[in-house]
C-alpha atoms as one frame of an Amber mdcrd trajectory, in Angstrom:
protein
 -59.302  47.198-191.920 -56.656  47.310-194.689 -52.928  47.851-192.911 -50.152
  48.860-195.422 -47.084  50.938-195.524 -45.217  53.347-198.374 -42.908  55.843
-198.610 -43.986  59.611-199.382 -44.495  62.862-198.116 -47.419  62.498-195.678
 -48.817  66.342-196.164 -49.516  65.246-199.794 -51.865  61.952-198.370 -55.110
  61.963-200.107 -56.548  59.846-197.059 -59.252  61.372-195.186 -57.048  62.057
-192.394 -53.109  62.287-191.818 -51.717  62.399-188.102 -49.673  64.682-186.812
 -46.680  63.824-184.335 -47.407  66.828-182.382 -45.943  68.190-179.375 -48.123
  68.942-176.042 -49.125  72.416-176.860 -49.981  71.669-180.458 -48.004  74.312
-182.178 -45.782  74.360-184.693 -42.511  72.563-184.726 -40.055  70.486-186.637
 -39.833  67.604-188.248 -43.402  66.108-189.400 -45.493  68.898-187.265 -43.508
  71.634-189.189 -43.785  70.049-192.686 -47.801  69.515-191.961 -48.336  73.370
-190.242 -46.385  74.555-193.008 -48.815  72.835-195.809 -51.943  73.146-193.669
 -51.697  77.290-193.383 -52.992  79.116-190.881 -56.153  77.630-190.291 -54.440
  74.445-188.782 -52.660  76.369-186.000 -55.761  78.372-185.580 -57.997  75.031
-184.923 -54.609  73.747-182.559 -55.256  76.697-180.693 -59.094  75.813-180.647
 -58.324  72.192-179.255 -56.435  73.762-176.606 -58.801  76.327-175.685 -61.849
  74.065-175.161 -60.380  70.431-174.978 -56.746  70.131-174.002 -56.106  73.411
-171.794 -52.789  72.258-169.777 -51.365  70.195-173.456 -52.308  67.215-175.015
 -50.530  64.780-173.137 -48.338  61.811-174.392 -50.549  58.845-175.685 -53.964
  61.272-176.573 -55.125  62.405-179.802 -57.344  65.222-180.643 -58.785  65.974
-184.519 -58.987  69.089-186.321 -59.154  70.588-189.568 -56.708  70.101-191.998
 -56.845  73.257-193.327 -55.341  73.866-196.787 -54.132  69.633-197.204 -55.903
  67.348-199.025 -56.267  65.384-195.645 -59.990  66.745-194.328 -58.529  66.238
-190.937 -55.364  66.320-189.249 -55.340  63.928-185.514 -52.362  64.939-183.575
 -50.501  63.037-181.423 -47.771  63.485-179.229 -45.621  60.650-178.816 -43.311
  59.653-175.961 -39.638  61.089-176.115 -36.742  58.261-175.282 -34.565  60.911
-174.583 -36.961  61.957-171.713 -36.992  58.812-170.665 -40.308  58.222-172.075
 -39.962  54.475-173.412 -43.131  52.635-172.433 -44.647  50.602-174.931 -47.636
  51.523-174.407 -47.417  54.772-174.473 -46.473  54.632-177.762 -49.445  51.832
-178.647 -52.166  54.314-177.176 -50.678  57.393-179.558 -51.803  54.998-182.333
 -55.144  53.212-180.874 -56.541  56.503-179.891 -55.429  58.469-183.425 -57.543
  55.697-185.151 -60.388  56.151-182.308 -60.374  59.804-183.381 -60.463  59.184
-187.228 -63.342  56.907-186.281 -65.196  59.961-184.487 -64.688  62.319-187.575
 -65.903  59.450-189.816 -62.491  58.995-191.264 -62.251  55.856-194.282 -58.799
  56.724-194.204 -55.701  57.723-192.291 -52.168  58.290-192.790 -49.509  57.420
-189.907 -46.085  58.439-189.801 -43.438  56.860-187.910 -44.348  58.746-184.485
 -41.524  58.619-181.617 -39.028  57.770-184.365 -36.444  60.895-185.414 -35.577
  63.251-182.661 -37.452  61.521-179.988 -35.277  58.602-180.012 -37.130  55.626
-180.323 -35.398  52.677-182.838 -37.633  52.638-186.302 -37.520  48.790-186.183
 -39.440  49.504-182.617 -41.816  51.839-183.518 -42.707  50.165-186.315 -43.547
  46.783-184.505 -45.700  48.627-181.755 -47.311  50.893-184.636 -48.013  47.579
-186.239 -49.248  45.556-183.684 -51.344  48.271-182.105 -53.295  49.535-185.314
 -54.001  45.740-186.165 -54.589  45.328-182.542 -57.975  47.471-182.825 -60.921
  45.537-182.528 -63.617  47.762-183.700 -61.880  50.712-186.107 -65.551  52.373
-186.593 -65.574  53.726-189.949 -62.009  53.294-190.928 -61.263  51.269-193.703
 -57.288  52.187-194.312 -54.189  52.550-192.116 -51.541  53.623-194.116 -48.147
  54.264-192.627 -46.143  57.254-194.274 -42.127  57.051-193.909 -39.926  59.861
-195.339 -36.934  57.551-196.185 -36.220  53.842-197.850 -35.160  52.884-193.943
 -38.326  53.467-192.522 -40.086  51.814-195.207 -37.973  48.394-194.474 -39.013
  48.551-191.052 -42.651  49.344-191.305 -42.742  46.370-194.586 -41.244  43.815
-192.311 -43.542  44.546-189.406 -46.186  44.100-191.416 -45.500  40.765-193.115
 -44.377  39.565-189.210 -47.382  37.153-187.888 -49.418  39.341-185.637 -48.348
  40.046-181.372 -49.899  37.373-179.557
């Protein structure tokens, strides 16, 4: 699998499938979730409130992923996430890992090529870029069997975020 990182606005991603940093009940919010409900339409809240319905009745909970439609992006699918929160005192590693192992294991399910990451935990849930981008990183090379995906791309907003995910990437692999 191809592992690369550039800056851009993920709800424009022509990958297969862009993730959502999503919160527990799946609904609309700020940040990346509000810019990618806001693109998708209605039809992405409407299959959020499908996931939670049949798959994820008390809230997707920190470290899961779930896939749905992406509605009205170019993205076929949307795989939500919800990422720990620092400020909650959510700061296990591998918490954060598992939002991006099992986002590719859902892309895989859908028969996803593609998919687009952003910088999940980052922003308003506290965690240091340089961080997130290392256990991003590690964890999507980490995969041993991505299924059908071909492409991990990660998606940051700002030049910042770019620096952190490009130096990550040229580091030698976690042992």
């Amino acid at each position: 699998m191809r592992v690369g990182a550039v800056r851009g606005d993920i709800t424009r991603e022509r990958t297969d499938a862009i993730v959502n940093a999503a919160n527990a009940a799946l609904a609309p919010g700020g940040g990346v979730s509000g810019a990618i409900h806001r693109a998708a339409g209605p039809a992405l809240a409407a299959a959020c409130r499908e996931a939670r319905r049949t798959r994820w009745p008390d809230g997707l909970p920190v470290g899961e992923a779930v896939a749905t439609a992406g509605g009205d992006l170019p993205a076929r699918w949307v795989i939500h996430t919800v990422g720990p929160n620092a400020h909650a005192g959510e700061t296990d590693p591998a918490l954060l890992a598992s939002c991006y192992r099992k986002c590719l294991r859902e892309a895989a399910a859908v028969g996803a090529r593609s998919v687009s990451f952003p910088a999940v935990s980052a922003g308003i849930f506290g965690w240091d870029m340089a961080e997130v981008a290392r256990i991003a990183v590690d964890a999507v090379r980490g995969v041993a069997d991505p299924g059908s995906v071909e492409l991990a791309r990660f998606v940051l907003f700002d030049d910042d975020g770019l620096e952190a995910f490009t130096d990550a990437l040229a580091a030698p692999p976690a042992a």
